[in-house]
Each structure stands twice: as structure tokens, then as C-alpha cells.
C-alpha positions in Angstrom: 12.0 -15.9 41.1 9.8 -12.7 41.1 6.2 -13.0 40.2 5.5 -12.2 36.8 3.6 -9.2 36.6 -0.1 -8.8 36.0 -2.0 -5.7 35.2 -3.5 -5.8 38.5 0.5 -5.7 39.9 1.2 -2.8 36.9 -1.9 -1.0 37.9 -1.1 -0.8 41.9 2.9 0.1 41.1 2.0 2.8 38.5 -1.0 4.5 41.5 -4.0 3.8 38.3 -6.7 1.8 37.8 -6.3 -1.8 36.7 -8.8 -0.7 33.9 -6.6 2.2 32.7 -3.5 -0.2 32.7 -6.0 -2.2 30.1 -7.1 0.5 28.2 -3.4 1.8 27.9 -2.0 -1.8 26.4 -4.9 -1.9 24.4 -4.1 1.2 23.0 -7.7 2.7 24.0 -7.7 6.5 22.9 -9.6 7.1 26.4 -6.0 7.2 28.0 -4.3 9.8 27.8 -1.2 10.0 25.5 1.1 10.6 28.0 0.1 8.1 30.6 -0.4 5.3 27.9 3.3 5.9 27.5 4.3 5.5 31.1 2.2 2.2 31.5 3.6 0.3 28.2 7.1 1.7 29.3 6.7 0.0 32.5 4.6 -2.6 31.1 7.8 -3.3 29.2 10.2 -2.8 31.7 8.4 -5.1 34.2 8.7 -7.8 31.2 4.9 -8.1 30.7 3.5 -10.2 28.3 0.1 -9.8 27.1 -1.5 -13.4 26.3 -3.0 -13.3 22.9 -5.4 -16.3 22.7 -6.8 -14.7 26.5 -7.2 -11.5 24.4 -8.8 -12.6 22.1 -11.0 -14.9 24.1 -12.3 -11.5 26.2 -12.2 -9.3 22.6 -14.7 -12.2 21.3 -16.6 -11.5 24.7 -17.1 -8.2 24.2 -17.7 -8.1 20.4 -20.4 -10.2 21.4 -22.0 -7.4 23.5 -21.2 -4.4 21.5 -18.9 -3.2 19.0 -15.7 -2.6 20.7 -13.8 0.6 19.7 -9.7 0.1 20.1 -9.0 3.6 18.7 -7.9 5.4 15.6 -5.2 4.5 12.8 -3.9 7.5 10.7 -3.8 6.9 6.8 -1.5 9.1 5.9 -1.4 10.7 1.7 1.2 13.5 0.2 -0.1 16.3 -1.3 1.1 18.0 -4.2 3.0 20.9 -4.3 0.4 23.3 -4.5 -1.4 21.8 -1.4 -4.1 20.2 -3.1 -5.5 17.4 -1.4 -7.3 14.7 -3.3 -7.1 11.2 -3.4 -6.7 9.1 -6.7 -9.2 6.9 -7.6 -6.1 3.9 -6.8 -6.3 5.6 -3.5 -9.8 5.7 -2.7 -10.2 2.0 -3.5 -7.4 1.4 -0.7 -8.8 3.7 1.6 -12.0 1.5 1.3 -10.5 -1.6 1.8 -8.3 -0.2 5.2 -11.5 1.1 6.7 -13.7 -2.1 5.9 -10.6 -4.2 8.3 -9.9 -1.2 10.4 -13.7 -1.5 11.5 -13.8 -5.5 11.8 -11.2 -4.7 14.1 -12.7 -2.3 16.4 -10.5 0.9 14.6 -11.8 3.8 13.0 -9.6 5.5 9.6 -8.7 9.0 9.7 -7.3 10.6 6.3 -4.0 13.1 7.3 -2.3 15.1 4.2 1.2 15.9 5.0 2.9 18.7 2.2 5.0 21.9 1.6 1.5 24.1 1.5 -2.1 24.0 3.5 -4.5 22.7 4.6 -1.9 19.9 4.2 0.6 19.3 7.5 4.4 19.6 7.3 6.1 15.9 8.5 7.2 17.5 12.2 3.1 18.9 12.5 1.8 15.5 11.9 4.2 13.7 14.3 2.6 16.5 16.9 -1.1 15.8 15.8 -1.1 12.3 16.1 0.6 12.4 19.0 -1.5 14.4 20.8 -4.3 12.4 20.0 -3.2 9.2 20.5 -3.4 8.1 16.8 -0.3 5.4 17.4 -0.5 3.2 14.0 0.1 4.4 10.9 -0.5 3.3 7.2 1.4 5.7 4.6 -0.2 5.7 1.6 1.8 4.4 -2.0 3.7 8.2 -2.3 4.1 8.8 -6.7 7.2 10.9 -5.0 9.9 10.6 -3.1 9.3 11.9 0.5 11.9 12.7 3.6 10.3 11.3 6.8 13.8 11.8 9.3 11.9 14.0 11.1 8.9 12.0 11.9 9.5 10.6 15.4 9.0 7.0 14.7 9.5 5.7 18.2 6.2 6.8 19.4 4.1 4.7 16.5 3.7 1.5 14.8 3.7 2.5 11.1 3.6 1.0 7.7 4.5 1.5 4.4 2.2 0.5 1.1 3.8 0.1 -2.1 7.2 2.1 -2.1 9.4 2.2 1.0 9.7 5.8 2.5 13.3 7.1 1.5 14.3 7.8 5.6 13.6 5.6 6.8 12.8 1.8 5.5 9.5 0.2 7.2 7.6 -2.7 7.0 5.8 -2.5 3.4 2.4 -4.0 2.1 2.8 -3.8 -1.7 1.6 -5.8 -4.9 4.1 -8.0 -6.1 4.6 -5.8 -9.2 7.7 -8.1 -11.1 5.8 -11.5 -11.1 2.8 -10.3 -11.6 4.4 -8.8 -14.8 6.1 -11.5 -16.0 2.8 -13.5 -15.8 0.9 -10.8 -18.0 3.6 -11.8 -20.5 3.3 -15.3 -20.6 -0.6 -14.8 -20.7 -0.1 -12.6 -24.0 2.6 -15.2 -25.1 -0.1 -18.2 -24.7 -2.7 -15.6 -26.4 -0.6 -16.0 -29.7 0.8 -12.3 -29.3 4.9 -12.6 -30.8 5.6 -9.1 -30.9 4.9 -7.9 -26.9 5.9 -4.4 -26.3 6.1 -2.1 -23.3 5.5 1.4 -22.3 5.9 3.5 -19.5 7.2 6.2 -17.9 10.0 6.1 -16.4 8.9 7.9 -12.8 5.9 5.0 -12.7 8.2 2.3 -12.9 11.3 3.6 -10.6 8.1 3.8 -8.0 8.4 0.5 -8.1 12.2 -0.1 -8.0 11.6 -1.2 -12.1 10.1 -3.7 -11.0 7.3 -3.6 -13.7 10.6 -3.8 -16.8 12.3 -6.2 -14.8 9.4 -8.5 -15.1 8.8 -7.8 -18.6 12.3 -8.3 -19.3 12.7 -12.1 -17.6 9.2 -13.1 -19.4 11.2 -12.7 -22.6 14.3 -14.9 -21.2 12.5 -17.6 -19.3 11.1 -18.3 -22.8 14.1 -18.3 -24.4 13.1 -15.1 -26.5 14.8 -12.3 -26.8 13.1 -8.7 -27.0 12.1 -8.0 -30.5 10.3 -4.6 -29.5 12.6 -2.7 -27.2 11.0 -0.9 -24.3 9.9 2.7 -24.8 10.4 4.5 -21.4 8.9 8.2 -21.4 9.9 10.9 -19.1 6.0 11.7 -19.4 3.4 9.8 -21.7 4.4 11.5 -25.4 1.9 10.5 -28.1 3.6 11.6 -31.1 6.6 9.2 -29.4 4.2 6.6 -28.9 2.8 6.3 -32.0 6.3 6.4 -33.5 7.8 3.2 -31.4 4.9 1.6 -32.8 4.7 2.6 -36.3 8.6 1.2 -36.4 8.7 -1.8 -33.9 5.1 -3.0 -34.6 4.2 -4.8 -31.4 1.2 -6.5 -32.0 0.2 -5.7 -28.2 1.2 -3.3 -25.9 1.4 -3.2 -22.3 1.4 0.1 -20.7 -0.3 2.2 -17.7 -2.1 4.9 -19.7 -5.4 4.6 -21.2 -4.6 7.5 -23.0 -2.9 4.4 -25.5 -6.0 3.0 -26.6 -7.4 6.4 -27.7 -3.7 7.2 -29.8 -4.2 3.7 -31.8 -7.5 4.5 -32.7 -6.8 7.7 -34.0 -3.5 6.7 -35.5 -5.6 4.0 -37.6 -4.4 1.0 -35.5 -7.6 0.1 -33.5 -7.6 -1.9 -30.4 -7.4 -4.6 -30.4 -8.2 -5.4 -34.1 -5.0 -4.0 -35.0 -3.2 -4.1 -32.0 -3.8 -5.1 -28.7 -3.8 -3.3 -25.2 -3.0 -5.0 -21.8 -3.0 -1.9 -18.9 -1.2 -2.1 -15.4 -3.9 -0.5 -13.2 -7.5 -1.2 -14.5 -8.7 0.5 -11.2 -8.3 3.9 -13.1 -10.1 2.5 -16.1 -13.1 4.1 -17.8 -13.1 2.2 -20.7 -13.6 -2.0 -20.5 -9.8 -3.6 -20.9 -7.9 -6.1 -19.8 -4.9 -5.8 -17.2 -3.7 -6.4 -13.8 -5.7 -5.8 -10.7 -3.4 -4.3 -8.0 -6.6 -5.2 -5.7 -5.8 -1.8 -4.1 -8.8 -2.8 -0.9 -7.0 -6.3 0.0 -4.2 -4.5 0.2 -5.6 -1.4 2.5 -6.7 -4.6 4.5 -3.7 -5.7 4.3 -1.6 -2.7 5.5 -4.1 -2.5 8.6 -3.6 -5.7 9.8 -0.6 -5.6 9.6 -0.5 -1.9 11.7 -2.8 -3.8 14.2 -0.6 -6.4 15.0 2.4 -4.4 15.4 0.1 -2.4 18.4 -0.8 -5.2 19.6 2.6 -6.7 20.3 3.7 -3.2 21.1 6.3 -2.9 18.1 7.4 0.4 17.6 10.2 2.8 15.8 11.9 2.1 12.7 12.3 -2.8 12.2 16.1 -3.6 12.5 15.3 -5.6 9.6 12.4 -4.1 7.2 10.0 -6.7 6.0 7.2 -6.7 3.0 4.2 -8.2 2.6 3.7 -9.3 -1.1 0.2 -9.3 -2.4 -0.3 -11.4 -5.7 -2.4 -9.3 -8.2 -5.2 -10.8 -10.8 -5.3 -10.3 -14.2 -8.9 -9.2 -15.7 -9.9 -10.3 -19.0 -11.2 -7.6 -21.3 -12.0 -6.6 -25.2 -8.6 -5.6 -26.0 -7.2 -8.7 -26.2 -7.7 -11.8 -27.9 -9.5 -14.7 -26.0 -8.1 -17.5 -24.4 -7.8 -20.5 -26.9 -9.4 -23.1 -26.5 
């Protein structure tokens, strides 16, 4: 039986240094791109396994020197179609949260826009950029639209999805889990003494995440033996003359919805929150005003992505998964004026 091969052995087959054989599985940007690739190909070929509990015995041996630097991960947005470049407030919390890990891991974060106009990058330009500087893990941002990716060359990176899975193709996903995490606002506003539990959105939110948000709202009523007595109102875009309309005839005597936008059209429709009725919203990240509603913790889940973006280099996983796996964070729900207190 042959030896098993070393990175000494690697090293002396491929004419390098055993310390550029390291750098390269380690995914060091001081290697170049192109000889990186050759190592981990033959790294791979020679059926090289990298211990992890030794790595990580000589990673906690050098972290306890100095700050050890593994490279760069790309966090990758999409633009608008007028090129503008600017990240939502949902965004910059996850941002925060990705670079807080990347750095506990010894990554830095770089922010890439890819679009139709500049300064943002077309899909085929960004495959080239990162490329060519040996950026090989990626996090792509949660996208509000639907985005082609075929011609991003997956092979050459470890990449993950947050949120919605890119249309071509499927990767591993770090999202929130959006449908229990519904169905437990529900029961909360059930428990609160609320009967008449409504729910408005619109309708490009909620197919971001495969209606998963109605879905939930929708088993609350039936694992309570309830049926809806305030149907849905689904909006191609927030409408408030529409709004105020579903609520003047269905009366729900809370409404959960995404917009703040809500609280302000109650007010000034004589239905004050939550005297009159009641407001429970999505995403309080993007609140100004104090309310209750679900925390889609958007930093654990930047953390999140990057660890799992950091594993995959580390066991050398890339290209499009056979079989496309997510990682489900559970979200918190924040207590707030416009709703009624928990009974006692």
C-alpha cells in the first residue's frame, strides 16, 4: 500500500515549497490563484486528507502569536436596475454580523455589486474578479429579485446562498425559518386575546420566501381549529386606500404585515395602534418607530452564512451540492407598544 501523502510529499511532487503547499490548502491569498489550483487538484488527486483537530491545534498555535489572516470572502449584493448601489438597513445588519465571524476566523469581508449598469459588475465580470484574486468563498446576499447565476463558474468557489435560493443554480442556503416562525407570531396574538388576526403583504415579499410567511399564517389558523375569519390581503405593492378598505370591512383587530407605513394609515384613518387595532411587523430591523414583530436576527445569520462558507474551504467543497442543503435559523419575537401585554 502507497504511503499516504503528506504536504511535504505534495510539496516535493509539485517542485514548491512545503509552505506554499500549506498556504494553498489553507486557501492563503499569498498563493497565487493559479498554483493554489494545481496543488488542491493534486492535493485531491493524491487523496489527501487534511486532519482537522491537527489544524486546528496549529490554527490555536498561531492565533496565540498573532492574528492569523486566511484570506478574503466575497459578500456578494444585486443592484438595482439603475446601478445604484446601496445596502438596506436588513443588509447592513448582516453584513455586520458576517464580518464580526469572518474576522474571528482569520477572513476579511469584501462587499461586490453585481447588476445590468456600473459601478456594479455583470455575473461573468465577477466570476473574473474574484478569480483573479483569489476571493474563493462566497456569501450571496438575500436578492428581493430573481437573478440568473448560469454563468457564474461555480467550480472555482465555495459559495452560499442567504435567504432565497439563486434561480440557476440551487446552493446551500442560510435563511430564517420564515413559516414557523410565522405561525408562532399567531399563536402569540391568539394567547394575547386577539380573535380577528389579519395579514398583509405584498405578494413579491412573500414569493421571496416561497410564501412561506402565508403558509404559516395559514396553519396557525388550522392547528387551532379556526378557520380564517379575515382573509389575507396580498398587494402587488403596499396600496393604502386598499389597506384601509380590507380593514374597514373585515375588522381584524390586529394586523400583521411588513410595512410600517400600516401604523401611520390607522392613525390617520381614525383606528390608532394599538388602541384600536393592533400591529405585529415581520422585520423590526427596518423599524423607526418602537413595535412588536419578528427579529430575522439578520448578524447571526451573516455569522451564519460565513461559517458555513468557511467550512466548505476548509474541506475543499466546491461547485454547485448534488443535493442543496439549508441552514434554518429560528427568529425572536420582540415585544413592543402595539400590542397588548402578555396576561398574566
Amino acid at each position: 500500500m502507497p504511503p499516504k501523502p503528506t504536504i511535504r510529499s505534495l510539496a516535493e511532487s509539485l517542485g514548491v515549497s512545503v509552505a506554499t503547499v500549506s498556504e494553498a490548502l489553507r486557501f492563503s491569498p499569498k498563493v497565487k490563484p493559479e498554483t493554489a489550483e494545481r496543488i488542491r487538484a493534486a492535493a485531491e488527486e493524491a487523496g489527501y486528507k487534511r486532519n482537522p483537530l491537527l489544524g486546528e491545534a496549529f490554527s490555536s498555535l498561531r492565533r496565540g502569536r498573532y492574528r492569523d489572516f486566511s484570506g478574503t470572502l466575497a459578500l456578494v449584493d444585486l443592484a438595482d436596475d439603475h446601478g445604484n448601489c446601496e445596502l438596506m438597513l436588513f443588509h447592513k445588519e448582516v453584513m455586520k454580523g458576517a464580518e464580526a465571524r469572518a474576522a474571528e476566523l482569520g477572513f476579511r469581508l469584501e462587499l461586490f455589486w453585481v447588476g445590468k449598469k456600473e459601478p456594479a459588475l455583470s455575473v461573468s465580470r465577477l466570476c473574473s474578479v474574484l478569480y483573479a484574486r483569489g476571493i474563493l468563498g462566497v456569501v450571496f446576499l438575500p436578492f428581493d429579485r430573481l437573478q440568473d447565476f448560469s454563468k457564474f463558474e461555480f467550480n472555482k468557489f465555495a459559495a452560499v446562498a442567504m435567504d432565497r435560493r439563486l434561480v440557476r443554480p440551487s446552493l446551500h442556503a442560510v435563511q430564517p425559518e420564515h413559516y414557523l416562525s410565522m405561525r408562532r407570531a399567531v399563536q402569540i396574538l391568539f394567547d394575547r386575546g386577539y380573535k380577528r388576526v389579519g395579514l398583509c403583504l405584498e405578494t413579491r415579499k412573500d414569493e421571496r420566501v416561497d410564501y412561506k410567511w402565508s403558509s404559516g399564517y395559514a396553519s396557525a389558523y388550522r392547528l387551532n381549529g379556526k378557520k380564517s375569519n379575515v382573509p389575507p390581503l396580498i398587494q402587488k405593492e403596499s396600496d393604502r386606500s386598499e389597506f384601509i378598505a380590507w380593514v374597514k370591512k373585515y375588522k381584524p383587530d390586529v394586523v400583521i404585515g411588513h410595512a410600517q407605513a400600516m401604523m401611520d394609515w390607522l392613525d390617520q384613518a381614525g383606528l390608532p395602534v394599538p388602541e384600536k387595532v393592533g400591529f405585529f411587523r415581520i422585520n423590526v430591523t427596518e423599524s423607526s418607530r418602537p413595535c412588536a414583530g419578528l427579529d430575522l436576527l439578520p448578524q447571526p445569520l451573516g455569522a451564519a452564512a460565513v461559517e458555513a462558507v468557511v467550512g466548505m474551504l476548509h474541506r475543499r467543497e466546491f461547485g454547485i451540492p448534488e443535493t442543496p442543503q439549508a441552514i434554518q435559523i429560528d427568529l425572536a419575537v420582540v415585544e413592543g407598544p402595539t400590542i397588548r401585554l402578555p396576561k398574566d
